[in-house]
N, C-alpha and C positions, 0 to 999 in steps of 0.2 A: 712763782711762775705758774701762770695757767696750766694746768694739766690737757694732754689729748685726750680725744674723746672719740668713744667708741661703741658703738650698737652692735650690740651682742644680739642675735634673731635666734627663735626657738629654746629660750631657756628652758633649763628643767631645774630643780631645788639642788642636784647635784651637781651642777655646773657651776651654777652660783657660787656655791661652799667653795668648790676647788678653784675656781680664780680668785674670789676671794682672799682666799686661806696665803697667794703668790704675791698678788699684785700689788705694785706701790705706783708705779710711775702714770697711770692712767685714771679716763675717768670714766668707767662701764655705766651704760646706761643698758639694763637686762631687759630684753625684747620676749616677749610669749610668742608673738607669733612668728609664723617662720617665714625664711626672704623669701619673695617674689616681687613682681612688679608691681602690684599694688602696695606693699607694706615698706616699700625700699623709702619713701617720703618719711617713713621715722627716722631717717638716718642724717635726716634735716640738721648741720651742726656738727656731723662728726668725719673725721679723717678717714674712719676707719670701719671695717663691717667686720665682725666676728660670723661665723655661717656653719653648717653642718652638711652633713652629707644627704639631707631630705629636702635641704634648700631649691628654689628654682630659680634658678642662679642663667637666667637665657639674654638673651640678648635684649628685650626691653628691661630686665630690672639692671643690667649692666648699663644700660644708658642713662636710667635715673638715676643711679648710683654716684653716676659720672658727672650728673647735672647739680646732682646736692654737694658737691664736692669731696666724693670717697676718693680716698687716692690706694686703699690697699682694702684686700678680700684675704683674712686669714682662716681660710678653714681649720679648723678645731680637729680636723680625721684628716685619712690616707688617704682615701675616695677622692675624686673630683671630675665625677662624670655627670656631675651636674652641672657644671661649669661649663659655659658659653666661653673657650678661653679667646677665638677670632675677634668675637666680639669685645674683649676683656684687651684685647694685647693693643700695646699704643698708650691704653687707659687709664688701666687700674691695674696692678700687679697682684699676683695672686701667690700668696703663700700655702704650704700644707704642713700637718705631721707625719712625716712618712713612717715614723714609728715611734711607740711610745710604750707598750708593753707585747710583744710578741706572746707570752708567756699567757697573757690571758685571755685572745684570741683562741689560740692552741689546745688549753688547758678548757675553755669552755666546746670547742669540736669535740672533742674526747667524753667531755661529759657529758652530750647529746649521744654520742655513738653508745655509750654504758648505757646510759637509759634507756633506749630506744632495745637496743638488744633483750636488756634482764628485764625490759619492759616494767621501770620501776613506778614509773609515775601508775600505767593501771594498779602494780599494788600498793602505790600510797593510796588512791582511791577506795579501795577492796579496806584496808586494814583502817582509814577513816569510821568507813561504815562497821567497823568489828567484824568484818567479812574476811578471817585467815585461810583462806580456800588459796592454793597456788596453783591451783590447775590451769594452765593456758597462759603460764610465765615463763614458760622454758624457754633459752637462749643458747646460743652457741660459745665454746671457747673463744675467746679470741688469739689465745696466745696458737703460734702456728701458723694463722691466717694468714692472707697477703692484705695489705695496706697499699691502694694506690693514690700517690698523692699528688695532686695538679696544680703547681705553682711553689718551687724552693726557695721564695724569699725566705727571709726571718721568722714568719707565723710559720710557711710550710715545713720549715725544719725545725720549728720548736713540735711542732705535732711530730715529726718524725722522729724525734728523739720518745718523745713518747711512747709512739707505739715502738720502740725498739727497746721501750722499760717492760712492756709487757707480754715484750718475746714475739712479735708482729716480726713476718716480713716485709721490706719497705721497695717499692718502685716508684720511679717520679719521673713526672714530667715537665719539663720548663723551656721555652723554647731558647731560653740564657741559660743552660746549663752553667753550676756553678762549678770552677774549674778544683774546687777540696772536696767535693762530694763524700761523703766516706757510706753510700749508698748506691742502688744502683740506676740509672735513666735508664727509659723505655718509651718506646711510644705510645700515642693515645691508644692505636686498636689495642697493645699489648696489655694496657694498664686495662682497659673494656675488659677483653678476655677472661683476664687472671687472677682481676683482683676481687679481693670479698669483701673491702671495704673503698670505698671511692670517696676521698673529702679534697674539697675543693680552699685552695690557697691563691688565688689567681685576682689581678686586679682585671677590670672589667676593658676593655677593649671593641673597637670596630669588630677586630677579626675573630673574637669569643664569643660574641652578644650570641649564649643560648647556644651553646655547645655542645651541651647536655640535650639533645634532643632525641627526637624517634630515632634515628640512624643511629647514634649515640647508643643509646639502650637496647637497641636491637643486636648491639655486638657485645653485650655485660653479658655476665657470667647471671645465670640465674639464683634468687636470693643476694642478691647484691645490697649492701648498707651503700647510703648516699646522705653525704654530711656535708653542708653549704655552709660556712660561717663567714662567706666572704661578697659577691653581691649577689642579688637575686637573680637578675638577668641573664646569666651564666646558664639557666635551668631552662628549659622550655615548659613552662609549668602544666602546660595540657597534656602533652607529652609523658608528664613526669604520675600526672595521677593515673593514666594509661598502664604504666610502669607498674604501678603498686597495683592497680585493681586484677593485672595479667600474672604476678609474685614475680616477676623482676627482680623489681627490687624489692626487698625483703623488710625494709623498715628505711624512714627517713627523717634525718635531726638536721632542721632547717634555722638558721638565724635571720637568716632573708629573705625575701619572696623581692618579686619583678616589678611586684606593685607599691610595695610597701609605704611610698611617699604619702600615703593618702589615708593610712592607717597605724602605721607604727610612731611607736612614744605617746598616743592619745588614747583615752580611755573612751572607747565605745562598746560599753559592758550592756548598755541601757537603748542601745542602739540594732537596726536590722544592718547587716553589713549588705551591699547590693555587690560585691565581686563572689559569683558563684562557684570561682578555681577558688581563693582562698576559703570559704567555706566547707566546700569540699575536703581541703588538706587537712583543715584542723578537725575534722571531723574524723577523720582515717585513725582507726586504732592503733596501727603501726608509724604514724607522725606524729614526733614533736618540733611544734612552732614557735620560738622565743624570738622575741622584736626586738631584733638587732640590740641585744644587751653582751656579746662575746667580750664586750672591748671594755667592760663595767667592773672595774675593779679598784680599790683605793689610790693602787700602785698606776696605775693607767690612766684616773683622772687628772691625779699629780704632775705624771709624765704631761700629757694634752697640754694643761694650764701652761706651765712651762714653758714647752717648746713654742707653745702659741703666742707668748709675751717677750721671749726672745725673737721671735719670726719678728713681730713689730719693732721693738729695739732697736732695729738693725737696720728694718727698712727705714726708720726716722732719723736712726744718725749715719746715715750713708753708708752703710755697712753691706757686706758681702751677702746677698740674699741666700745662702747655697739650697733652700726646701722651695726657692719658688720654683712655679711649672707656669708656661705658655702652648699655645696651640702649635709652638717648635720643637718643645721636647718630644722627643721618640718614646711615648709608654709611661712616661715619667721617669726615665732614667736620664738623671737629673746632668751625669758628667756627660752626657754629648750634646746636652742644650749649648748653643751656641749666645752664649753669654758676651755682649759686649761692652758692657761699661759697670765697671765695678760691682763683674760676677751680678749683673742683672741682668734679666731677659729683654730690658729696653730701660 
Protein backbone atom coordinates (compact mmCIF):
# COMPACT_ATOMS: atom_id res chain seq x y z
CA UNK A 1 0.00 0.00 0.00
CA UNK A 2 1.17 3.36 -1.02
CA UNK A 3 2.36 5.28 1.69
CA UNK A 4 1.01 9.17 2.52
CA UNK A 5 2.92 11.71 1.84
CA UNK A 6 4.03 14.48 3.54
CA UNK A 7 6.25 17.86 3.26
CA UNK A 8 7.98 18.46 6.11
CA UNK A 9 9.03 22.64 5.70
CA UNK A 10 12.11 24.02 7.54
CA UNK A 11 14.07 21.09 8.42
CA UNK A 12 16.97 21.06 10.58
CA UNK A 13 19.38 17.66 10.94
CA UNK A 14 17.59 17.21 14.38
CA UNK A 15 14.24 16.98 13.07
CA UNK A 16 15.17 14.58 10.73
CA UNK A 17 16.99 12.07 13.28
CA UNK A 18 13.78 12.34 15.39
CA UNK A 19 10.99 11.46 12.97
CA UNK A 20 13.10 9.40 11.51
CA UNK A 21 14.11 7.49 14.53
CA UNK A 22 9.36 7.06 15.07
CA UNK A 23 8.10 6.97 11.76
CA UNK A 24 6.83 3.89 9.81
CA UNK A 25 3.47 4.68 8.31
CA UNK A 26 4.53 7.70 6.07
CA UNK A 27 6.39 9.10 3.26
CA UNK A 28 8.50 12.37 4.59
CA UNK A 29 9.66 14.28 1.98
CA UNK A 30 12.27 16.94 4.20
CA UNK A 31 11.73 20.55 3.09
CA UNK A 32 14.79 23.34 3.97
CA UNK A 33 12.96 25.97 3.41
CA UNK A 34 10.33 27.23 5.47
CA UNK A 35 6.24 27.34 4.55
CA UNK A 36 5.07 30.35 2.85
CA UNK A 37 3.18 31.07 -0.14
CA UNK A 38 5.88 30.77 -2.36
CA UNK A 39 7.40 27.49 -1.26
CA UNK A 40 3.84 25.72 -0.44
CA UNK A 41 4.07 24.38 -4.49
CA UNK A 42 6.54 21.81 -2.94
CA UNK A 43 3.76 20.32 -1.26
CA UNK A 44 2.82 19.30 -4.89
CA UNK A 45 1.70 15.44 -4.18
CA UNK A 46 1.36 15.44 -0.52
CA UNK A 47 -1.78 15.20 1.95
CA UNK A 48 -0.02 16.52 4.36
CA UNK A 49 2.30 19.70 5.68
CA UNK A 50 4.46 19.19 8.59
CA UNK A 51 5.34 23.30 9.62
CA UNK A 52 6.86 25.08 12.76
CA UNK A 53 6.35 27.81 14.64
CA UNK A 54 8.42 30.46 12.00
CA UNK A 55 6.34 29.23 9.22
CA UNK A 56 4.02 31.76 7.41
CA UNK A 57 1.31 30.05 7.54
CA UNK A 58 -1.31 33.32 6.01
CA UNK A 59 -4.05 33.07 4.06
CA UNK A 60 -2.33 32.91 0.40
CA UNK A 61 -0.06 29.86 1.49
CA UNK A 62 -3.40 28.43 2.99
CA UNK A 63 -5.05 28.61 -0.26
CA UNK A 64 -2.24 26.97 -2.12
CA UNK A 65 -1.93 24.49 0.13
CA UNK A 66 -5.57 23.87 -0.47
CA UNK A 67 -5.14 23.82 -4.24
CA UNK A 68 -2.13 21.15 -4.15
CA UNK A 69 -4.43 19.06 -2.24
CA UNK A 70 -3.03 19.45 1.68
CA UNK A 71 -5.87 18.18 3.59
CA UNK A 72 -4.12 18.59 7.21
CA UNK A 73 -1.26 21.34 8.81
CA UNK A 74 0.59 19.49 11.66
CA UNK A 75 2.47 21.86 13.60
CA UNK A 76 5.52 20.24 15.09
CA UNK A 77 5.14 23.17 18.45
CA UNK A 78 2.54 24.72 20.81
CA UNK A 79 2.53 28.09 19.08
CA UNK A 80 0.25 28.61 16.26
CA UNK A 81 0.10 32.38 15.91
CA UNK A 82 1.25 31.88 12.69
CA UNK A 83 -1.56 30.26 11.56
CA UNK A 84 -4.30 32.01 9.31
CA UNK A 85 -6.75 29.60 11.11
CA UNK A 86 -10.25 31.68 9.19
CA UNK A 87 -8.57 31.15 6.51
CA UNK A 88 -7.49 27.51 7.38
CA UNK A 89 -11.28 26.41 8.75
CA UNK A 90 -13.65 24.74 6.21
CA UNK A 91 -10.12 23.65 4.54
CA UNK A 92 -7.38 22.23 6.01
CA UNK A 93 -7.39 21.20 9.72
CA UNK A 94 -4.85 22.15 11.67
CA UNK A 95 -3.11 20.00 14.37
CA UNK A 96 -0.65 21.03 17.27
CA UNK A 97 1.58 19.73 20.26
CA UNK A 98 0.30 21.35 22.98
CA UNK A 99 3.12 19.70 24.98
CA UNK A 100 5.73 17.61 24.85
CA UNK A 101 8.45 18.38 27.43
CA UNK A 102 7.35 21.08 29.97
CA UNK A 103 10.67 20.16 31.77
CA UNK A 104 12.79 21.56 29.26
CA UNK A 105 11.16 24.78 28.43
CA UNK A 106 11.44 25.47 32.35
CA UNK A 107 14.58 24.01 33.09
CA UNK A 108 16.16 26.16 30.13
CA UNK A 109 14.37 29.77 31.74
CA UNK A 110 16.07 28.93 34.74
CA UNK A 111 19.21 28.54 33.04
CA UNK A 112 18.99 31.89 31.29
CA UNK A 113 17.98 33.46 34.71
CA UNK A 114 21.55 31.61 36.45
CA UNK A 115 23.53 32.95 33.78
CA UNK A 116 22.48 36.15 33.34
CA UNK A 117 22.60 36.79 37.23
CA UNK A 118 26.39 35.15 38.08
CA UNK A 119 26.95 36.55 34.67
CA UNK A 120 28.57 33.26 33.51
CA UNK A 121 28.84 33.54 29.91
CA UNK A 122 31.21 37.03 30.64
CA UNK A 123 33.34 34.66 32.57
CA UNK A 124 33.39 31.94 30.31
CA UNK A 125 34.69 34.76 27.95
CA UNK A 126 37.39 36.18 30.64
CA UNK A 127 38.69 32.49 31.58
CA UNK A 128 38.78 31.50 27.46
CA UNK A 129 41.29 34.38 27.24
CA UNK A 130 43.17 32.97 30.70
CA UNK A 131 41.76 36.41 32.06
CA UNK A 132 40.73 34.96 36.06
CA UNK A 133 39.96 38.46 37.12
CA UNK A 134 36.22 38.23 38.73
CA UNK A 135 35.64 41.68 39.32
CA UNK A 136 32.31 42.84 37.79
CA UNK A 137 30.59 39.13 38.35
CA UNK A 138 28.86 39.60 41.28
CA UNK A 139 25.23 38.52 41.39
CA UNK A 140 22.54 38.23 43.79
CA UNK A 141 21.07 35.43 46.03
CA UNK A 142 18.47 34.17 44.60
CA UNK A 143 17.11 31.99 47.24
CA UNK A 144 14.62 34.60 49.25
CA UNK A 145 13.71 36.47 46.20
CA UNK A 146 10.20 36.61 44.72
CA UNK A 147 9.70 34.90 41.35
CA UNK A 148 6.76 36.29 39.43
CA UNK A 149 5.53 34.15 37.06
CA UNK A 150 2.97 34.85 33.91
CA UNK A 151 1.21 31.95 32.60
CA UNK A 152 0.60 28.47 35.09
CA UNK A 153 0.28 26.07 32.25
CA UNK A 154 2.54 23.05 32.52
CA UNK A 155 5.99 25.09 31.55
CA UNK A 156 4.89 27.91 34.11
CA UNK A 157 4.67 25.41 36.80
CA UNK A 158 7.40 23.32 36.01
CA UNK A 159 9.60 26.65 36.43
CA UNK A 160 7.69 27.18 39.45
CA UNK A 161 8.66 24.15 41.01
CA UNK A 162 11.97 25.18 40.41
CA UNK A 163 12.26 28.19 41.80
CA UNK A 164 10.65 26.65 44.95
CA UNK A 165 13.92 24.08 44.83
CA UNK A 166 15.90 27.09 45.28
CA UNK A 167 13.99 28.64 48.02
CA UNK A 168 12.35 31.54 45.55
CA UNK A 169 9.16 32.88 46.47
CA UNK A 170 6.45 32.21 43.92
CA UNK A 171 3.50 34.58 42.68
CA UNK A 172 1.57 34.07 39.39
CA UNK A 173 -0.45 35.04 37.29
CA UNK A 174 -2.96 33.38 34.68
CA UNK A 175 -6.11 34.72 33.72
CA UNK A 176 -7.44 30.49 34.20
CA UNK A 177 -6.21 30.28 37.31
CA UNK A 178 -5.61 26.72 38.01
CA UNK A 179 -8.09 25.53 40.67
CA UNK A 180 -4.83 23.03 42.76
CA UNK A 181 -2.56 25.80 42.80
CA UNK A 182 -0.29 24.93 45.71
CA UNK A 183 1.12 28.84 45.15
CA UNK A 184 -0.14 31.94 45.42
CA UNK A 185 -2.07 34.29 42.21
CA UNK A 186 -1.69 37.93 42.10
CA UNK A 187 -2.12 40.38 39.70
CA UNK A 188 -0.03 41.80 37.05
CA UNK A 189 0.71 45.45 38.97
CA UNK A 190 1.27 43.12 41.97
CA UNK A 191 3.56 40.66 40.21
CA UNK A 192 5.34 44.55 38.57
CA UNK A 193 5.77 45.75 42.10
CA UNK A 194 7.19 42.67 44.00
CA UNK A 195 8.84 40.58 42.04
CA UNK A 196 12.68 40.25 41.33
CA UNK A 197 12.31 37.91 38.87
CA UNK A 198 9.66 38.12 36.04
CA UNK A 199 9.67 34.94 33.34
CA UNK A 200 7.20 34.82 31.12
CA UNK A 201 4.95 31.27 30.44
CA UNK A 202 2.11 32.72 28.52
CA UNK A 203 0.89 31.71 25.04
CA UNK A 204 0.69 34.73 22.72
CA UNK A 205 -2.64 36.23 22.40
CA UNK A 206 -4.70 39.38 20.71
CA UNK A 207 -5.13 40.54 24.27
CA UNK A 208 -1.07 40.17 25.44
CA UNK A 209 0.58 41.12 22.13
CA UNK A 210 3.57 43.12 24.17
CA UNK A 211 2.37 43.34 27.47
CA UNK A 212 5.58 43.97 28.62
CA UNK A 213 5.70 47.31 27.76
CA UNK A 214 6.67 51.03 28.96
CA UNK A 215 3.65 51.14 31.37
CA UNK A 216 4.61 47.57 32.11
CA UNK A 217 8.14 48.53 33.28
CA UNK A 218 7.37 51.72 34.69
CA UNK A 219 5.57 49.74 37.66
CA UNK A 220 8.77 46.89 38.12
CA UNK A 221 10.53 46.92 41.03
CA UNK A 222 13.98 48.35 40.00
CA UNK A 223 16.78 45.71 38.97
CA UNK A 224 14.25 43.41 38.02
CA UNK A 225 15.46 39.90 35.96
CA UNK A 226 13.12 39.45 32.89
CA UNK A 227 13.30 35.84 31.30
CA UNK A 228 11.06 35.20 28.00
CA UNK A 229 11.27 31.57 26.87
CA UNK A 230 7.91 31.73 25.61
CA UNK A 231 6.97 34.24 22.34
CA UNK A 232 8.62 37.32 21.61
CA UNK A 233 5.89 39.41 20.97
CA UNK A 234 4.81 39.41 24.54
CA UNK A 235 7.98 42.14 25.04
CA UNK A 236 7.72 45.52 23.47
CA UNK A 237 11.35 45.20 22.48
CA UNK A 238 12.03 49.06 22.41
CA UNK A 239 10.44 49.50 25.47
CA UNK A 240 12.52 46.72 26.78
CA UNK A 241 16.21 48.07 25.75
CA UNK A 242 14.76 51.57 27.46
CA UNK A 243 14.40 49.17 30.55
CA UNK A 244 17.99 47.89 30.61
CA UNK A 245 19.79 51.21 29.54
CA UNK A 246 17.46 53.14 32.71
CA UNK A 247 18.67 49.62 35.31
CA UNK A 248 15.09 48.52 35.45
CA UNK A 249 15.72 45.74 34.60
CA UNK A 250 18.67 44.31 35.87
CA UNK A 251 19.65 41.65 33.32
CA UNK A 252 17.59 39.85 30.54
CA UNK A 253 17.51 35.91 29.44
CA UNK A 254 15.64 36.12 26.14
CA UNK A 255 14.80 32.77 23.93
CA UNK A 256 12.56 34.88 21.71
CA UNK A 257 12.52 38.25 20.35
CA UNK A 258 9.18 39.67 18.13
CA UNK A 259 11.16 39.37 15.11
CA UNK A 260 12.73 36.37 15.15
CA UNK A 261 10.97 34.71 11.95
CA UNK A 262 13.61 36.30 9.86
CA UNK A 263 16.59 35.36 11.81
CA UNK A 264 16.40 32.38 14.12
CA UNK A 265 17.52 28.69 13.20
CA UNK A 266 19.85 30.47 10.31
CA UNK A 267 23.18 31.11 10.47
CA UNK A 268 24.02 34.75 9.73
CA UNK A 269 27.47 34.77 11.30
CA UNK A 270 28.98 36.13 7.99
CA UNK A 271 26.25 38.39 7.57
CA UNK A 272 25.26 42.55 8.71
CA UNK A 273 21.85 41.84 10.49
CA UNK A 274 19.80 45.37 9.38
CA UNK A 275 17.08 44.93 12.63
CA UNK A 276 18.94 47.59 14.85
CA UNK A 277 16.56 46.50 18.37
CA UNK A 278 18.05 42.95 17.85
CA UNK A 279 21.47 44.32 17.48
CA UNK A 280 21.22 46.21 20.22
CA UNK A 281 20.00 43.35 22.66
CA UNK A 282 22.65 41.20 21.77
CA UNK A 283 25.08 43.67 22.36
CA UNK A 284 23.78 44.55 26.05
CA UNK A 285 26.24 43.00 28.57
CA UNK A 286 23.50 42.27 30.83
CA UNK A 287 21.41 39.99 27.82
CA UNK A 288 21.51 36.72 26.85
CA UNK A 289 19.86 35.88 23.48
CA UNK A 290 19.48 31.98 22.50
CA UNK A 291 17.23 31.34 19.29
CA UNK A 292 14.42 29.74 20.33
CA UNK A 293 16.27 26.43 21.34
CA UNK A 294 14.22 26.16 25.33
CA UNK A 295 12.25 23.41 23.79
CA UNK A 296 15.77 21.39 22.43
CA UNK A 297 16.15 18.54 24.30
CA UNK A 298 16.36 14.60 23.28
CA UNK A 299 13.29 14.05 25.69
CA UNK A 300 11.44 16.83 23.75
CA UNK A 301 12.37 15.99 20.15
CA UNK A 302 11.04 12.39 20.86
CA UNK A 303 8.00 13.76 22.57
CA UNK A 304 7.36 16.42 19.08
CA UNK A 305 7.88 13.28 16.59
CA UNK A 306 5.32 11.50 18.45
CA UNK A 307 2.58 13.37 19.09
CA UNK A 308 3.04 14.86 15.62
CA UNK A 309 2.62 11.26 13.73
CA UNK A 310 -0.18 10.31 16.11
CA UNK A 311 -1.94 13.87 15.29
CA UNK A 312 -1.87 12.50 11.55
CA UNK A 313 -2.95 8.86 12.41
CA UNK A 314 -5.84 9.86 13.68
CA UNK A 315 -6.72 12.50 11.37
CA UNK A 316 -6.39 9.71 8.43
CA UNK A 317 -8.27 6.96 9.99
CA UNK A 318 -11.06 9.15 11.31
CA UNK A 319 -10.06 9.44 14.52
CA UNK A 320 -10.85 12.01 17.39
CA UNK A 321 -8.58 14.97 16.61
CA UNK A 322 -8.39 16.14 20.41
CA UNK A 323 -4.77 18.81 19.68
CA UNK A 324 -6.60 20.18 16.69
CA UNK A 325 -7.33 24.20 17.15
CA UNK A 326 -9.58 26.55 14.60
CA UNK A 327 -10.23 30.12 14.56
CA UNK A 328 -13.35 28.73 17.21
CA UNK A 329 -11.11 27.69 19.94
CA UNK A 330 -10.92 30.26 22.78
CA UNK A 331 -6.89 30.64 23.32
CA UNK A 332 -6.47 27.10 22.35
CA UNK A 333 -8.27 25.68 25.18
CA UNK A 334 -9.15 22.86 23.25
CA UNK A 335 -12.41 21.43 25.73
CA UNK A 336 -14.53 24.42 24.70
CA UNK A 337 -14.01 24.17 20.96
CA UNK A 338 -17.07 23.22 19.77
CA UNK A 339 -16.33 20.24 18.01
CA UNK A 340 -18.92 18.66 15.68
CA UNK A 341 -18.27 15.56 13.96
CA UNK A 342 -16.07 13.12 15.44
CA UNK A 343 -14.40 15.47 17.96
CA UNK A 344 -13.33 17.67 14.86
CA UNK A 345 -13.38 21.26 14.38
CA UNK A 346 -15.32 20.74 10.85
Amino acid sequence: MEKIKIAFYDTKPYDKASFDAVNENYEIEYIESKLNSRTAVLAEGCEAVCAFVNDNIDKKTIDRLYDKGVKIIAMRCAGYSNVDFKAAYGKINIVRVPAYSPHAVAEHAMALLLAINRKVHKAFIRTKDFNFNIAGLTGIDLYGKTAGVIGTGKIGRAFINICKGLGMKVIAYDPFPAKDADFEYADLDTIYRTADVISLHCPLTDDNNRMINADAFSKMKKGVFLVNTSRGALIDSHALLDALNNGIVRGAGLDVYEEEGDFFFEDFSNTIIHDDVLALLISKPNVILTSHQAFLTEEALSGIATTTLDNLDKFFNNGELVNEICYQCDAGRIAECRKSRKGRCF
